[in-house]
C-alpha positions, 0 to 999 in steps of 0.5 A: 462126841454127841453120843458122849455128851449125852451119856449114851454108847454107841456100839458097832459089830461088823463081820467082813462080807456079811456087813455091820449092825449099830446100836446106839444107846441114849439115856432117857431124859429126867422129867425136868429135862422133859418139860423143860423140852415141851416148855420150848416146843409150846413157846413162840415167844422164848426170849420174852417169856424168860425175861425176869427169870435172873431176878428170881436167881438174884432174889436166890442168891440174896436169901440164900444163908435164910433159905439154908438156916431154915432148912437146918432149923427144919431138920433140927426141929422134926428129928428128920435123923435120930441125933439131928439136934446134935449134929453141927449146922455144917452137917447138916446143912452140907451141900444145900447153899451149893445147890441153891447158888447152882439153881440160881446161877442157872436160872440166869443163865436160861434167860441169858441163853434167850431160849438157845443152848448154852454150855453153862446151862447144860453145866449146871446139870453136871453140876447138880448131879456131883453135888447130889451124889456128894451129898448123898455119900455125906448122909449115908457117913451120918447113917440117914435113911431113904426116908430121912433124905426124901425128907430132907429134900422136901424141906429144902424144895418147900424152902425154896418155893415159900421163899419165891412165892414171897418175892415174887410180888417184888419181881417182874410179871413173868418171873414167878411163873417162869421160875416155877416151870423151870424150878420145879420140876428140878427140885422135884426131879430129886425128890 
């Protein structure tokens, strides 16, 4: 069940009178998982540091239809794709409010957790992933280019930092700087 849960496999060989061998095999974690990880390990205090993170969610949440169309006025406007300024704001705007809405839903979620595990946190990395790869088949239909997605993603993460950077003067005291270690290396993880 654990080795399931965390993608890995766990194989078994067993010979009768010679005796068996176990390999488990476990995925190596994404650089967000890993400063996530060193974030709590140098944390005393985790309940006290993530107090705020959720009214960065709100805020999120809030500016989320802004933070969409300026991704899509983004794309139009630097022919990331050649025909980007033909093709309908659905399509262009495709997965982002979704993965926007996730990342805000699971910045409240952390602080809600207190520091603890939670299943809707580790959820939110499922879903981050299914919307990636829904994403990526949607532009692969549209005929993109590694470089225009690596592109994309840029716009999308530099829309999402301005628009916490803005707010955070508007925020609790820990909120901006607690969003950014979590935040971050998520949006750069899929970069």
């Amino acid at each position: 069940f654990i080795v399931g849960r965390h993608r890995g496999e766990f194989l078994d060989e067993s010979e009768p009178g010679r005796g068996s061998a176990f390999t488990l095999w476990l995925r190596e974690p994404s650089a967000a998982q890993r400063e996530a990880a060193r974030w709590r390990a140098e944390s005393p205090a985790v309940a006290a540091r993530l107090h705020g993170l959720s009214d960065v969610g709100s805020m999120l949440l809030r500016d989320l239809a802004s933070i969409v169309d300026s991704v899509v006025s983004r794309l139009r406007e630097e022919a990331v794709v050649p025909g980007a300024e033909s093709l309908r704001t659905s399509q262009l705007a495709d997965h982002a409010a979704s993965y926007v809405a996730d990342l805000a839903t699971l910045l409240a979620a952390v602080e809600e957790a207190r520091g603890k595990p939670s299943p809707l946190v580790a959820d939110s990395a499922e879903i981050q992933l299914f919307i990636a790869e829904k994403h990526g088949q949607q532009r692969a239909r549209l005929g993109w280019t590694p470089k225009a997605l690596h592109r994309e993603w840029t716009i999308l993460a530099e829309e999402i930092r301005r628009r916490v950077r803005r707010a955070a003067k508007q925020m609790h005291d820990r909120a901006r700087p607690e969003s950014i270690v979590f935040l971050w290396p998520l949006i750069e993880h899929g970069n």
